[in-house]
Structures are given as structure tokens and as C-alpha cells.
C-alpha distance (Angstrom), angle and dihedral (degrees) to the residues before:
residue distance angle dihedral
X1 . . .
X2 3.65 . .
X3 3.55 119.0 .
X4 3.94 121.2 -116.2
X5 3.57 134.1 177.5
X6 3.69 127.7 -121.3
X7 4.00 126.6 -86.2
X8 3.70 105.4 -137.1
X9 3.47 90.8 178.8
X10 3.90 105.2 122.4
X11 3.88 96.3 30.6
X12 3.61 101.1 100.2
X13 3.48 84.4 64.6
X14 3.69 94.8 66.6
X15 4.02 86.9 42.8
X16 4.40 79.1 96.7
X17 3.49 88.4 64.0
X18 3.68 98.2 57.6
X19 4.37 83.8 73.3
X20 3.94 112.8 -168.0
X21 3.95 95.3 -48.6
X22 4.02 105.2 63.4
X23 3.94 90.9 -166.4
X24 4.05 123.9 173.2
X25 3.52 92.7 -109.8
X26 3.96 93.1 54.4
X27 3.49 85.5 44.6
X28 3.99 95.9 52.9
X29 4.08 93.0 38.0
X30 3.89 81.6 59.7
X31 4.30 96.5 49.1
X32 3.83 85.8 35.5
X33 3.83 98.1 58.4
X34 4.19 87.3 41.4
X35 3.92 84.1 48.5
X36 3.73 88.7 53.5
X37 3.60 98.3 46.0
X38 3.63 96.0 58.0
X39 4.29 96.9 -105.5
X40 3.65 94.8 118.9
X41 4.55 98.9 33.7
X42 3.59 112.2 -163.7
X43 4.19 116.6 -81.9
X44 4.27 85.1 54.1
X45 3.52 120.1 146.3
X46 4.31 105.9 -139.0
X47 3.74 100.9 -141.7
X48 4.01 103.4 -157.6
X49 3.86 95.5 -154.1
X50 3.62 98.3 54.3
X51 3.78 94.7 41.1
X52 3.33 93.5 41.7
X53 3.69 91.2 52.0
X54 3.57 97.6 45.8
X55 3.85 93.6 56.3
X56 4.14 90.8 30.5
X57 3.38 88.2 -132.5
X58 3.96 122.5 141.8
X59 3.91 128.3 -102.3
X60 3.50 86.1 -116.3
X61 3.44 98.5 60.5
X62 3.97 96.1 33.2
X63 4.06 75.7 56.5
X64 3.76 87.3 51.9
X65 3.71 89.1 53.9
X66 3.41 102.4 46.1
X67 4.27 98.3 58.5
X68 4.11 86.3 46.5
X69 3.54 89.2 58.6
X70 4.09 93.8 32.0
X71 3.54 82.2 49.6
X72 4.12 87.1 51.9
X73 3.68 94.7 54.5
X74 4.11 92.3 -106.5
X75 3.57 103.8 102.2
X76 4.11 130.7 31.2
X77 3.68 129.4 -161.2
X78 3.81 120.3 -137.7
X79 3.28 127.8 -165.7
X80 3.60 127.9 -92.8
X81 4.12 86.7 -17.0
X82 4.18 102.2 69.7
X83 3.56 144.3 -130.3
X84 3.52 119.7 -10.5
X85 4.07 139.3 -168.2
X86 4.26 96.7 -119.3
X87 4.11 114.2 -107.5
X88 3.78 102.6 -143.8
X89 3.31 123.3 -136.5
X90 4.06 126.9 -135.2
X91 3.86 84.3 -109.9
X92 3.97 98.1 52.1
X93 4.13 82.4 45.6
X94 3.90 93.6 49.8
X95 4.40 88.9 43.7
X96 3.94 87.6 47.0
X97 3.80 90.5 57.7
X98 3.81 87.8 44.0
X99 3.81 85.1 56.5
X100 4.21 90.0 47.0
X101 3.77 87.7 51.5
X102 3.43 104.5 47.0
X103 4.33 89.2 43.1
X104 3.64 97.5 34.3
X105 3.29 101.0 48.4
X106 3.74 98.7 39.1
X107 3.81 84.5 54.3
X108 3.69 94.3 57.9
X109 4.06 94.4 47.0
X110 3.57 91.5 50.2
X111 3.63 101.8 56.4
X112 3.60 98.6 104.7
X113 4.04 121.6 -153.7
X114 3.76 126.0 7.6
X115 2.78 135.1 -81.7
X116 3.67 111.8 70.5
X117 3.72 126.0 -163.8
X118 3.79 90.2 -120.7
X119 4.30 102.2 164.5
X120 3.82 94.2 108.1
X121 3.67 93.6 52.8
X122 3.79 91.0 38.8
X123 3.88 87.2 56.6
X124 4.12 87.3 53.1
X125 3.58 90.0 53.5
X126 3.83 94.2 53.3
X127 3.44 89.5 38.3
X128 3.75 87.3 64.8
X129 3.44 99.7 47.6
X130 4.05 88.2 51.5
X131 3.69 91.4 54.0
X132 4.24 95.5 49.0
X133 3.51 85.3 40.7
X134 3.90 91.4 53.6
X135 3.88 86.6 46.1
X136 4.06 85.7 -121.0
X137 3.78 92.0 133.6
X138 4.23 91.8 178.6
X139 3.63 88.3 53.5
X140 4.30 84.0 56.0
X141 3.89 84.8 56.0
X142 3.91 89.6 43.2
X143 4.33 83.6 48.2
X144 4.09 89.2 47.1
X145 4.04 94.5 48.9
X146 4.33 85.2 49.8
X147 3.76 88.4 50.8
X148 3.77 97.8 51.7
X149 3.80 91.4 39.9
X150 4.12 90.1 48.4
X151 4.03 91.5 47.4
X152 4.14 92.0 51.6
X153 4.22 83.0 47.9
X154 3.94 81.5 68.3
X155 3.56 88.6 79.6
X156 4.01 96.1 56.0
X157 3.78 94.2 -134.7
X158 3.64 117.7 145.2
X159 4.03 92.2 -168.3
X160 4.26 88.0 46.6
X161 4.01 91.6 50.1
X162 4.32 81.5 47.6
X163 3.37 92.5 57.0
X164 3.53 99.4 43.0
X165 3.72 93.3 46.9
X166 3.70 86.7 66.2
X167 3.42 103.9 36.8
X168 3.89 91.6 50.2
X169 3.81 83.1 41.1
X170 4.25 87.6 58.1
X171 3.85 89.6 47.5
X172 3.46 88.9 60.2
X173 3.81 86.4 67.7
X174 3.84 93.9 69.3
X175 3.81 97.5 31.3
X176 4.16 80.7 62.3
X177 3.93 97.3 54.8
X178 4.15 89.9 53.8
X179 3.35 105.2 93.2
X180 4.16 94.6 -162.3
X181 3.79 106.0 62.2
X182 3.43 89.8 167.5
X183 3.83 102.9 68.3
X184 3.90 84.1 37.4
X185 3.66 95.4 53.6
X186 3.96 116.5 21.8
X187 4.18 93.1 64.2
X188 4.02 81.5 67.9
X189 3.80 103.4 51.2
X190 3.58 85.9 78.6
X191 3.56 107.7 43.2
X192 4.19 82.3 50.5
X193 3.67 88.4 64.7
X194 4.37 88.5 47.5
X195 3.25 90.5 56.6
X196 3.93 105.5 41.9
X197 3.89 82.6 48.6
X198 3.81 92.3 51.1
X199 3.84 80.0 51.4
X200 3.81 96.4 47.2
X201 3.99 87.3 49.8
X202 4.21 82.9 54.1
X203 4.19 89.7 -126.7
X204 3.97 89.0 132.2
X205 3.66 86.6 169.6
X206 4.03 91.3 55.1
X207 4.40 83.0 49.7
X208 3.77 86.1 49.7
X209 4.43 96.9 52.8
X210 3.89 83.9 50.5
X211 3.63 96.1 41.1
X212 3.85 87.4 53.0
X213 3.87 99.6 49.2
X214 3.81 79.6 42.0
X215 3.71 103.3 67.1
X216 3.84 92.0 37.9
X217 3.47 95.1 51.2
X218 3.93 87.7 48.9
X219 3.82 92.8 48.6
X220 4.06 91.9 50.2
X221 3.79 84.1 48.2
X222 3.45 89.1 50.3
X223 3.41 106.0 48.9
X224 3.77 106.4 42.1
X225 4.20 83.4 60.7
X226 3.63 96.2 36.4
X227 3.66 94.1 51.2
X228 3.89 91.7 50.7
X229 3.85 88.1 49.1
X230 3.62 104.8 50.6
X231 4.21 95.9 39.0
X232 3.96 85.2 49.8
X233 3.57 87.5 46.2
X234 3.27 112.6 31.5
């Protein structure tokens, strides 16, 4: 893929956010979130003058920054050229769904008696719908990562909503590259509302089946357009 450089246009905005203490891990929640939101696509060069400038941060803690979210998967550093937003591979995509699968699903078995306190992923659902509805098909794949995320909060682990945070964060990666979110996306809206019925009904096995075929009909999906993308592009 060809290589661009970052728009920091936007990031002084965030600069409020920083507060008093501009820590690394302010610092990274800030390039994380634009990461996830498509500002900074995969293949971009992270200059650390204009970042840093735009958030008035030092390079120290821009440094900082940069090996949490290296460390996360977002970023990589190569040699003698910079920082750079990661390109996935189709293997990284295919072990990230591995990692869905095995914390997803596990989540969903393991919720014990019925009923389930289900508003947050009832709000992704409609969410969703607003967003298709509203022809803002990015905003459906925004909707889809909030629904995942709110059904492995069911489980009320702080270190499980961690680690889905960044791998849902990595996915993000590849969903950015596909340049028709709608056929990616739209498919899902309605399983979403299967499985937060399934839920409703308290048949957490039923939510698990169609969780299952889910995620492995998303990673097919997936890959067959990924694939295309990246060997065109890359």
C-alpha cells in the first residue's frame, strides 16, 4: 500500500482532554480512538513533530504513546523510516477472530441465569439500525464494534473488556482498508437483533449457536475482500 502521512488536523481539539497531567496513556487513548475511527488508515506514517505539536505534548511522552500502542498491535516501528499505523495481514485477521471466538463465545456461555442486563447491547443494536437507516454505513461498523464490546461487558470483567478494547481496536485496521462497508456491515444488523432476542428470551445457549455462525461468517466475509484489497494494494 502506498505510504501517507498523518492528518493532524482535528487533534488540537482533543489537546482539552489531555487535563493538567499529559500522561502516555492519555496521550495513546487520544491516537487510539483517532486510529479506530479511521483518521490515521493503516500504511500512515506518525510524524512526532506535528503530533506532538498538535496535542503539545513532549517527544517523550508521544514516545511513551507510541510503544503502548506498538505494544497493542496498532502502530509498528520501522527502521530508519518511523512510526507507522500497522497493515494487517489475512493471518493477524483470521487469529483476531480466533481470539473473538474463543472470548465471545465463552462470555455468552458463562452468563449464568436469566435475565441479563441487556440495555447497553440493546442501545448497539439500535444504534445500528440508526446508522443504515441514515445511509452512514461506517457509523454501522462503528454500531457493530459497540455491540460486540457491550455483549463481552456481560461478564463484568475489567481485564476481558481490556482485551477486547484492543482487539476490537486492531480489527478496525482491516475494516478501514475495505472500501464497501456496506456489504461488510449491513448482513450483521440483523443477526444483532437474533441474538439480543435469543438473549431477551434468556436461551444463552441459542445466543451462543448464532454468535458462533456469526463470527465465522464475518471472518469468511472478511477475508475474501480483505485479501483482494491488500494484494491489489499492497
Amino acid at each position: 500500500m502506498a505510504e501517507a502521512m498523518a492528518d493532524v488536523s482535528g487533534l488540537a481539539d482533543d489537546r482539552a482532554l489531555l487535563g493538567r497531567t499529559s500522561t502516555a496513556e492519555r496521550v495513546s487513548d487520544i491516537l487510539r480512538t483517532r486510529i479506530a475511527e479511521g483518521f490515521f488508515p493503516p500504511g500512515t506514517r506518525l510524524s512526532e513533530d506535528s503530533i506532538g505539536g498538535a496535542l503539545g505534548v513532549s517527544r517523550n511522552t508521544l514516545r511513551e504513546a507510541f510503544r503502548l500502542l506498538t505494544h497493542e498491535r496498532l502502530l509498528e516501528h520501522q527502521l530508519n523510516r518511523g512510526v507507522f499505523v500497522r497493515v494487517l495481514t489475512v493471518e493477524d485477521v483470521r487469529d483476531i477472530y480466533r481470539t473473538r471466538r474463543l472470548v465471545e463465545c465463552a462470555v455468552v456461555r458463562g452468563l449464568g441465569e436469566p435475565p441479563y442486563a441487556l440495555d447497553a447491547v440493546a442501545d448497539a443494536v439500535a444504534e445500528g439500525v440508526r446508522a443504515a437507516g441514515d445511509q452512514r454505513w461506517r457509523g454501522v461498523s462503528t454500531a457493530n464494534i459497540h455491540f460486540h464490546r457491550e455483549l463481552v461487558a456481560l461478564a463484568g470483567s475489567a481485564r476481558t473488556d481490556e482485551l477486547m478494547r484492543s482487539v476490537l481496536a486492531e480489527l478496525r485496521l482491516a475494516f478501514h482498508v475495505v472500501d464497501d462497508p456496506r456489504r461488510l456491515h449491513e448482513p450483521y444488523l440483523e443477526r444483532n437483533k437474533q441474538i439480543l432476542a435469543a438473549l431477551r428470551s434468556g436461551d444463552a445457549g441459542k445466543a451462543e449457536r448464532l454468535l458462533a455462525d456469526y463470527l465465522e461468517d464475518s471472518l469468511h466475509g472478511l477475508v475474501e475482500v480483505y485479501g483482494r484489497r491488500v494484494g491489489a494494494g499492497g
